[in-house]
C-alpha positions as CSV (number, residue, x, y, z in Angstrom):
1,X,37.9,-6.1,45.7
2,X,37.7,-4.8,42.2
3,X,40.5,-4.9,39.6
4,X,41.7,-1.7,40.0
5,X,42.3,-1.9,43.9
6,X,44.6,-5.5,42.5
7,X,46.9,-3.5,39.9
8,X,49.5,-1.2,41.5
9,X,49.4,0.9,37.9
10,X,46.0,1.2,37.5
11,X,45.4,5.1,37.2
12,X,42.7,6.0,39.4
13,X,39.0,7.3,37.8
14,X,38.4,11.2,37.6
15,X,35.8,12.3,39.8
16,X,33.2,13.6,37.8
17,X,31.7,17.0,38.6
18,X,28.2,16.6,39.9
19,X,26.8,19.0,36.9
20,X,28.6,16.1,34.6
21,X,27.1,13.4,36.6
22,X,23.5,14.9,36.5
23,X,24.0,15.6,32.6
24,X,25.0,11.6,32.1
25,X,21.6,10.5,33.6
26,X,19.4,10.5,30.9
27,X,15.8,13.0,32.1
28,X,12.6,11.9,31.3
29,X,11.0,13.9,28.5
30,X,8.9,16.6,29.9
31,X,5.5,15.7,29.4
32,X,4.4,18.5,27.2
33,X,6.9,17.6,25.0
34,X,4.9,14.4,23.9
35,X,3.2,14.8,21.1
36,X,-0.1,13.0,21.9
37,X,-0.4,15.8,24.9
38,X,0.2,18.8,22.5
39,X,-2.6,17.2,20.1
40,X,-4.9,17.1,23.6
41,X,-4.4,20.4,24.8
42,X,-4.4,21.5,20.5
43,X,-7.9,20.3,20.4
44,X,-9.0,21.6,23.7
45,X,-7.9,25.1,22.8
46,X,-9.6,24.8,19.2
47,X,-12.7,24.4,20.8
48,X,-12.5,27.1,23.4
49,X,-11.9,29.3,20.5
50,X,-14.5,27.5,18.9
51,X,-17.0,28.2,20.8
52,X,-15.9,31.7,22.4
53,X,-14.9,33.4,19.3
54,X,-16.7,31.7,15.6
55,X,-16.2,34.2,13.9
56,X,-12.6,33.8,13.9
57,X,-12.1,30.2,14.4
58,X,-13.9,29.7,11.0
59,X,-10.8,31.9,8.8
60,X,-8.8,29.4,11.0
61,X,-9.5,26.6,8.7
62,X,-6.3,27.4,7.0
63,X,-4.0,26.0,9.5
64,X,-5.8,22.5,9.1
65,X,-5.5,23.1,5.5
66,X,-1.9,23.8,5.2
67,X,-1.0,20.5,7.7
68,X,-3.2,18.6,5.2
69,X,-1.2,19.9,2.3
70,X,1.8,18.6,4.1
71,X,0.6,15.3,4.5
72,X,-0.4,15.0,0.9
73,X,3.2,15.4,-0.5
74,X,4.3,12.0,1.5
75,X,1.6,10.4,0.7
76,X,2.2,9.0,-3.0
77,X,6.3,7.8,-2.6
78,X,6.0,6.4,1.0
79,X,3.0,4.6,-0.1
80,X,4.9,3.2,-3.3
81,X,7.8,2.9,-1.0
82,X,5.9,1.1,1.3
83,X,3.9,-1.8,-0.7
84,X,7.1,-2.0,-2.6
85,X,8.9,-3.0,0.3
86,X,5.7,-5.2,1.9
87,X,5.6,-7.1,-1.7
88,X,9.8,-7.9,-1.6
89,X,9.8,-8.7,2.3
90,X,7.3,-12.2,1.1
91,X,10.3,-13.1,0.0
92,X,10.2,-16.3,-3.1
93,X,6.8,-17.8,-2.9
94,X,8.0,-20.9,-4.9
95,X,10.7,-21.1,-2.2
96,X,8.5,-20.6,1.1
97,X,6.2,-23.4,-0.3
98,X,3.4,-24.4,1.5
99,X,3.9,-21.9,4.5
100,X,3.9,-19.1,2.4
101,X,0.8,-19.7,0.5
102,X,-1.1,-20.7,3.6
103,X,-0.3,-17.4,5.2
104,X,-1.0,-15.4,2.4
105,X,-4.8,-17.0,1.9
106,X,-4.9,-16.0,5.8
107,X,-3.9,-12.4,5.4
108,X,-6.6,-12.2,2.7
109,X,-9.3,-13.6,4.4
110,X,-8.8,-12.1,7.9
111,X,-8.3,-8.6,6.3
112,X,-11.4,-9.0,4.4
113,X,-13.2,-9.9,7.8
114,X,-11.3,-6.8,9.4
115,X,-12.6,-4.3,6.9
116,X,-16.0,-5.8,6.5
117,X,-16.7,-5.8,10.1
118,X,-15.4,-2.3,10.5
119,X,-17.7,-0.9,7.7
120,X,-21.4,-3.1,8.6
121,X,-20.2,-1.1,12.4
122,X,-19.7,1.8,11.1
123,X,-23.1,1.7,9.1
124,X,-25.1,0.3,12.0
125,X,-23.7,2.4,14.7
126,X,-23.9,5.5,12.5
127,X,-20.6,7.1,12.9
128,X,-20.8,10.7,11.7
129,X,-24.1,11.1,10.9
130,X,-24.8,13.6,13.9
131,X,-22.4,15.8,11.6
132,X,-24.2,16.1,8.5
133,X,-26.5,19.2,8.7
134,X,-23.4,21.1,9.8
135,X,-20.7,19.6,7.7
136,X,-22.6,20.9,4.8
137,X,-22.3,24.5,6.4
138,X,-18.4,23.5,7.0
139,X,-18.2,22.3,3.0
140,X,-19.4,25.8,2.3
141,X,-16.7,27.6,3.7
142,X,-14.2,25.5,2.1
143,X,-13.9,23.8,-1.2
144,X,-15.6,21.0,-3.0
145,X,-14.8,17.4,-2.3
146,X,-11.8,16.8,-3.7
147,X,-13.1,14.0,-6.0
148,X,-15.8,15.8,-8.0
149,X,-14.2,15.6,-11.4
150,X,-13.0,11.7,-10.7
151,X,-14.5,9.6,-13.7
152,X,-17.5,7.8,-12.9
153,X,-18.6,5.3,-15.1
154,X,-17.5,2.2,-14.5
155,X,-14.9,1.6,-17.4
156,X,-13.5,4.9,-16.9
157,X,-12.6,3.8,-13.3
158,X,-11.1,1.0,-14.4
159,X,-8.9,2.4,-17.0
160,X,-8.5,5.5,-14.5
161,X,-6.7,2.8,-12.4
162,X,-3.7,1.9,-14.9
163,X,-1.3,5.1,-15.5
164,X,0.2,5.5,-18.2
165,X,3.1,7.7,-17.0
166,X,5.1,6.8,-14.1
167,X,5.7,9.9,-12.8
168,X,2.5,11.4,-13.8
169,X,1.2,8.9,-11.3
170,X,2.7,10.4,-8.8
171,X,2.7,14.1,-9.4
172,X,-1.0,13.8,-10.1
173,X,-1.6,12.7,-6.6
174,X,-3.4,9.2,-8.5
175,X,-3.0,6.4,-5.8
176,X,-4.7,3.6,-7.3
177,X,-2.2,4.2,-10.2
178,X,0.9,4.6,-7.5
179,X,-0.5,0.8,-6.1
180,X,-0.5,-0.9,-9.3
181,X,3.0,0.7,-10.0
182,X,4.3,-0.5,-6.9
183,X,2.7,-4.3,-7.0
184,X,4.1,-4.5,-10.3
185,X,7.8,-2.9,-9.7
186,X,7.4,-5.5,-6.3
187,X,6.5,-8.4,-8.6
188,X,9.7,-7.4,-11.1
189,X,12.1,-7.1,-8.0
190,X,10.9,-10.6,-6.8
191,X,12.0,-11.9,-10.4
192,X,15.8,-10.7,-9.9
193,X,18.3,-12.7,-9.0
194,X,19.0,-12.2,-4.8
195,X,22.3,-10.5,-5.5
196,X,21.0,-8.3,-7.7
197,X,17.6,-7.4,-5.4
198,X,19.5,-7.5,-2.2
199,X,20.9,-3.4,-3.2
200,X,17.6,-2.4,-4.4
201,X,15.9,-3.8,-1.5
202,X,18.2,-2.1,0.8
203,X,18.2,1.5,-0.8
204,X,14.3,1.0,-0.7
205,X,14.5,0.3,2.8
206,X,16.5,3.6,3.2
207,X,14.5,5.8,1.2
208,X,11.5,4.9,2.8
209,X,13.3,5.4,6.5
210,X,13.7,9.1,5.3
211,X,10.5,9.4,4.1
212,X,9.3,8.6,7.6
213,X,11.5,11.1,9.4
214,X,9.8,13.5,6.8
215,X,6.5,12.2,8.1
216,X,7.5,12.5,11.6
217,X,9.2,16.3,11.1
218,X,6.2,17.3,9.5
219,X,3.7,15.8,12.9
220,X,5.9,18.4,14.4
221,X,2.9,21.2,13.1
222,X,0.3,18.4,13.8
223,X,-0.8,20.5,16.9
224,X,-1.1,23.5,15.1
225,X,-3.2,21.7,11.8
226,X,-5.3,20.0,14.3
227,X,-6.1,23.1,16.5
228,X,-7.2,25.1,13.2
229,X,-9.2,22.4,12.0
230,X,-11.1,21.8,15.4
231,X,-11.6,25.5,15.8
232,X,-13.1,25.9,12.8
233,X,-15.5,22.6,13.0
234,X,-16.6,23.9,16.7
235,X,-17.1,27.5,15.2
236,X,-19.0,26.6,11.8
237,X,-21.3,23.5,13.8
238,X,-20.8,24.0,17.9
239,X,-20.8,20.4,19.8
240,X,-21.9,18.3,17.3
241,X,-18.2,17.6,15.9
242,X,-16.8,16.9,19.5
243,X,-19.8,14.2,20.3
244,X,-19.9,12.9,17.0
245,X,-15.8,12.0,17.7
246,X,-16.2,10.8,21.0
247,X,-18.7,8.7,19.7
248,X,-16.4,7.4,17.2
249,X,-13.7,6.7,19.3
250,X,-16.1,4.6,21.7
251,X,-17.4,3.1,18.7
252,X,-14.2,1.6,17.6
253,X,-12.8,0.6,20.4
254,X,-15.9,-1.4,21.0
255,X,-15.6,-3.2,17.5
256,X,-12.0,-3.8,18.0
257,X,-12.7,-5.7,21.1
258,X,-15.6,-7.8,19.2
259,X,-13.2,-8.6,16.9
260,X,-10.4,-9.8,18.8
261,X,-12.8,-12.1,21.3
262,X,-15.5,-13.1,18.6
263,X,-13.7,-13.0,15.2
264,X,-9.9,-14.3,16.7
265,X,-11.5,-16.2,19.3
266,X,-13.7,-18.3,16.4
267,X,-11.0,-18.6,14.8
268,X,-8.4,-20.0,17.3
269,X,-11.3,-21.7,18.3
270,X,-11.2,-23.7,14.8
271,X,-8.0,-24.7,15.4
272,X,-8.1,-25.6,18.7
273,X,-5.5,-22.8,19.9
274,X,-6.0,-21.5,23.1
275,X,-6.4,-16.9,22.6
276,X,-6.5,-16.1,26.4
277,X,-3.1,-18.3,26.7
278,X,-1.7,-17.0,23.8
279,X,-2.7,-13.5,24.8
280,X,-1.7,-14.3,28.4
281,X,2.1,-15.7,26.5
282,X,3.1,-12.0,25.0
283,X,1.1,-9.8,27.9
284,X,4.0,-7.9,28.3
285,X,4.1,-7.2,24.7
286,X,0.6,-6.0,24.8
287,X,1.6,-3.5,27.4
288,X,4.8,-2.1,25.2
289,X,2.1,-1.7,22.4
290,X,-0.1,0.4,24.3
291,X,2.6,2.6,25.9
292,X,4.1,3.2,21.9
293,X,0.7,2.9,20.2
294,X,3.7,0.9,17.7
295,X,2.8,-2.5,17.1
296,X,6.4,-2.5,15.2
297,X,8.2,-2.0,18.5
298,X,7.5,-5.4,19.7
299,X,8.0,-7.4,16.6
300,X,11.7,-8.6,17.2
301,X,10.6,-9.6,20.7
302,X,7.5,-11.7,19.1
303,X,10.3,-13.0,16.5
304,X,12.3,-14.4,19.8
305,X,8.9,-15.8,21.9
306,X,6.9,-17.3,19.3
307,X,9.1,-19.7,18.4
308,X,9.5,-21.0,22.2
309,X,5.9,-21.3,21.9
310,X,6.3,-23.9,19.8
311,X,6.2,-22.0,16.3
312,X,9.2,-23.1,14.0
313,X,11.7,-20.5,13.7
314,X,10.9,-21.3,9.5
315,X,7.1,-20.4,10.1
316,X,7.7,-17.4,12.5
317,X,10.2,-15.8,10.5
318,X,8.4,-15.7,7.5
319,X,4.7,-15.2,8.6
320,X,5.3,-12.4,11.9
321,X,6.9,-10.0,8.9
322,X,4.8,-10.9,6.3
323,X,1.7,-10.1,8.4
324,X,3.1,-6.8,9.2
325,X,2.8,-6.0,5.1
326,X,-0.4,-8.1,5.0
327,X,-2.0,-8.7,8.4
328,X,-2.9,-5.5,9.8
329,X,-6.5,-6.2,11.2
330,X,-6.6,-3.2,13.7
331,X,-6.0,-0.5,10.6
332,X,-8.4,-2.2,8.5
333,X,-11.0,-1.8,10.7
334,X,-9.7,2.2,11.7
335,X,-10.0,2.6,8.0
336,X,-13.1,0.9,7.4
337,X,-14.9,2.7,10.1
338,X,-13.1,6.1,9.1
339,X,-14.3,5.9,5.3
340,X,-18.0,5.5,6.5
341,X,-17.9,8.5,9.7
342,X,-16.6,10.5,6.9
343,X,-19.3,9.7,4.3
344,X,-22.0,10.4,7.0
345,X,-20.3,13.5,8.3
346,X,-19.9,15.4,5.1
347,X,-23.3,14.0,3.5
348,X,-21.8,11.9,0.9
349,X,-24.1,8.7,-0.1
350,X,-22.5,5.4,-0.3
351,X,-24.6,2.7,-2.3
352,X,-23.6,-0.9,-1.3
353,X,-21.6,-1.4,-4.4
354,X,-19.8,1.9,-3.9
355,X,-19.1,0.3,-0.5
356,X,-17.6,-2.8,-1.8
357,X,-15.9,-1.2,-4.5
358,X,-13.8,1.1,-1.7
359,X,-13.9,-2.0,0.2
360,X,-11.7,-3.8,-2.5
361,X,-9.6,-0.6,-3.0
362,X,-8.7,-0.8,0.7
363,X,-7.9,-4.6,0.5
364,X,-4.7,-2.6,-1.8
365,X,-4.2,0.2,0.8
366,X,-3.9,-1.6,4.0
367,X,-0.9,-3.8,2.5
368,X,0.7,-0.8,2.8
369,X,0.1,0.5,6.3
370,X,3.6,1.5,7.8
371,X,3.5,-0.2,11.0
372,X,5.4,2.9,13.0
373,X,2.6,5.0,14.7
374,X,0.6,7.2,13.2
375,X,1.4,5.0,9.8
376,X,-2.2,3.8,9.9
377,X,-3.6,7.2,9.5
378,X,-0.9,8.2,6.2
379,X,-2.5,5.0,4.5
380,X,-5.8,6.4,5.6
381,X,-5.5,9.7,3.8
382,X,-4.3,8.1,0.8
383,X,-7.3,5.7,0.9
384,X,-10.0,8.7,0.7
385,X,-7.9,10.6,-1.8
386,X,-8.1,7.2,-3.7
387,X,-11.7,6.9,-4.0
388,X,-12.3,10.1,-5.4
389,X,-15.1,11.1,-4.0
390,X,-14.7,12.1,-0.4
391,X,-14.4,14.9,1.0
392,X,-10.3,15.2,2.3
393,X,-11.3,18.2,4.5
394,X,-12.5,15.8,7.4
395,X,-9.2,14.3,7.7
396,X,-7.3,17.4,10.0
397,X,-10.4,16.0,12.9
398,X,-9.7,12.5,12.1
399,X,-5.9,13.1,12.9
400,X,-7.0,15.1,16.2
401,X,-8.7,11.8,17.4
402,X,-6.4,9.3,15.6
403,X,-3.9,9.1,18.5
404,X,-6.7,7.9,21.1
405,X,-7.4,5.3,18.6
406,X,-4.0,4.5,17.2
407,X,-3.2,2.6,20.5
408,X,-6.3,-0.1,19.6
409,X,-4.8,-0.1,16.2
410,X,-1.8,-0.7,16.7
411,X,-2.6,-3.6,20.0
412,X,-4.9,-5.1,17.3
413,X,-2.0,-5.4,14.7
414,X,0.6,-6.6,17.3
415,X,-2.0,-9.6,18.4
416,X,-3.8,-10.2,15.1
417,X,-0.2,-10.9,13.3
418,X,0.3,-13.5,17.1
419,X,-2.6,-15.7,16.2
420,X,-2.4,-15.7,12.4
421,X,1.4,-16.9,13.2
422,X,0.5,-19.6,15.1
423,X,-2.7,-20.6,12.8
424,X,-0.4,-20.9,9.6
425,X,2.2,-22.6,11.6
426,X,-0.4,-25.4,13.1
427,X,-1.8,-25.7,9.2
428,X,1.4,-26.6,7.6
429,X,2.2,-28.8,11.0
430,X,4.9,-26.6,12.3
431,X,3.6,-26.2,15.7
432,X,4.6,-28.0,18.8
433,X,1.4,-27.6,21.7
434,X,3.6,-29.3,23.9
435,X,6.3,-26.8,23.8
436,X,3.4,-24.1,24.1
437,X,2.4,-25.6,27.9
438,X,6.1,-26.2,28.9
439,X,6.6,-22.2,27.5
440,X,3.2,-21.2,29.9
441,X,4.6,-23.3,32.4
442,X,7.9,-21.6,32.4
443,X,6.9,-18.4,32.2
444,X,4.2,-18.8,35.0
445,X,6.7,-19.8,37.1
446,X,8.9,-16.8,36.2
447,X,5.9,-14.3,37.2
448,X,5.8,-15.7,40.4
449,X,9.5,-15.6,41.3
450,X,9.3,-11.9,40.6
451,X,6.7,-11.4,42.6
């Protein structure tokens, strides 16, 4: 008998109309409304047009163009914005101590591995190169590559890479310049006292939130930018574009999955961590991270399991957000094997020092990946503007392909920052195995009650 049945003055409910009823229950979003559909049947229509009508899907270019130029005016502040935030989110190194400094030497390494695999793929699999004779034919419609009048000796690179105007930095577009402004104002923030950071850090925090809703206002036309810039690849070169993508996309998904088995697998191997438990312990995070292609949607529900994996609620809560600053395997690797398919595609030669020397630049650019979808891909645009000499006209495809591979990004992300939070926690003898069995155990046992 319920409580209002038990009190003579209780004032019965109001029946709601049935149109109020219906309105309460939330629908389910139509499903042309999603935005990874819209990009599907964007790039679908860019080629029919494409093919069907050339002539005019090559003055199409424009729409690609103007998404592009969009892009571009985000780029500089949330990538500031975002390193900033990545640097100040370590936290006090002195304070952190030894887990700090362990994780940090982690980050570097595996990222290194991350974007070094991704590029010797990309090289040996030859992503792109089935674009080249047409690209050129696609370069001649449009413009030069953006970095033709970038400095290239050696010394003017490296003094190219120190501004020597704040805001010139940014309104130039110069994002090596915007990186070593932001490490630097992320270095000075770490050297003020907490109650004096703690305002900064939080407007920061704001600002960049709006920056994203700008992003995400601005994917709104992403549709649009990546139908013009499909229909005028497919018109200027025919089918080469939409094979050389596809091949991509199988490409990377391929070298993702190396990585996580062979590269994670050696390395929990080394420290004698079981990956197919662990990977087994967050499974149904794994699945959220595929369904939101977000590897930041699962992070407060990896800040509450880890630690009953036997991870110290010290080591977890500084390493899991740390690692989404510094630990993001799955872009390094999308950005690795993006910089290379676009080197091949519009005909631009890469030595092997040129190759290391972007290499090292994306070490920088990957710190600041924003971990919400479609963050990779931001990063990624600054990256090639960064180098200064590729071409930024390939990027409208990339983005027409970048939300069948943002899902491996982002899964890559969610378990790469998993094992390299466990790792530093079993290195600076935070980690309980026996907690981890008793966790399995438990949540074995769970799974088969539900079933």
């Amino acid at each position: 008998m319920s409580d209002a049945t038990l009190d003579p003055h209780a004032i019965p409910p109001t029946p709601r109309p049935a149109a109020a009823a219906a309105a309460a229950t939330p629908r389910k979003k139509a499903l042309w409304r999603n935005l990874g559909v819209q990009i599907i049947i964007a790039m679908a229509l860019g080629a029919a047009v494409g093919f069907l009508l050339p002539g005019v899907a090559v003055q199409l270019k424009i729409l690609g163009d103007i998404f592009l130029r969009l892009i571009k005016t985000a780029v500089a502040p949330l990538v500031f914005l975002c390193v900033v935030v990545g640097v100040t989110s370590a936290g006090d190194f002195k304070r952190v101590g030894k887990v700090g400094l362990i994780a940090m030497i982690y980050f570097e390494i595996v990222s290194t591995l991350a974007l070094g695999l991704g590029m010797l793929a990309g090289n040996l699999l030859g992503v792109g190169q089935g674009m080249a004779d047409s690209t050129r034919a696609s370069l001649a419609h449009g413009k030069a590559p953006s970095g033709a009048n970038a400095p290239h000796s050696t010394l003017d690179f490296i003094l190219n890479v120190f501004p020597d105007n704040f805001i010139g930095a940014f309104a130039r577009g110069e994002l090596l310049q915007v990186l070593v402004i932001a490490l630097i104002f992320g270095a000075a923030l770490l050297h003020l006292s907490p109650e004096k950071r703690q305002p900064i850090e939080t407007g920061l925090n704001r600002i960049s939130d709006a920056f994203f809703e700008f992003i995400h206002l601005i994917m709104l036309v992403a549709p649009i930018g990546t139908f013009g810039a499909v229909a005028f690849a497919v018109g200027s070169s025919g089918t080469t574009v939409l094979l050389s993508l596809i091949y991509l996309i199988l490409s990377f998904y391929a070298v993702v999955i190396l990585f996580i088995v062979v590269v994670l697998g050696a390395i929990s191997a080394m420290f004698k961590i079981n990956l197919f438990q662990l990977l087994d312990f967050i499974r149904e995070e794994i699945y959220i991270v595929l369904g939101t292609a977000s590897s930041e949607s699962v992070l407060p529900r990896l800040l509450e399991k880890l630690p009953a994996y036997g991870c110290s609620r010290q080591s977890v809560g500084l390493v899991l957000p740390t690692g989404y600053a510094f630990n993001l395997d799955g872009t390094s690797i999308y950005m690795s094997m993006g910089i290379v398919f676009l080197a091949n595609a519009y005909h631009v030669p890469l030595d092997l020092g040129q190759q290391l020397g972007i290499l090292a630049v994306m070490l920088l650019t990957s710190k600041g990946a924003a971990t919400v979808s479609g963050g990779s891909f931001v990063v990624f645009a600054a990256t090639v503007a960064a180098t200064g000499i590729l071409p930024l006209e390939g990027l409208p495809i990339l983005f027409g392909v970048y939300r069948f591979m943002s899902i491996a990004v982002a899964t890559t992300n969610a378990i790469g920052n998993s094992v390299a939070t466990v790792v530093t926690a079993k290195l600076a003898g935070e980690f309980d195995p026996a907690m981890a069995q008793e966790a399995m155990a438990r949540l074995r046992a769970e799974r088969a009650a539900a079933a």
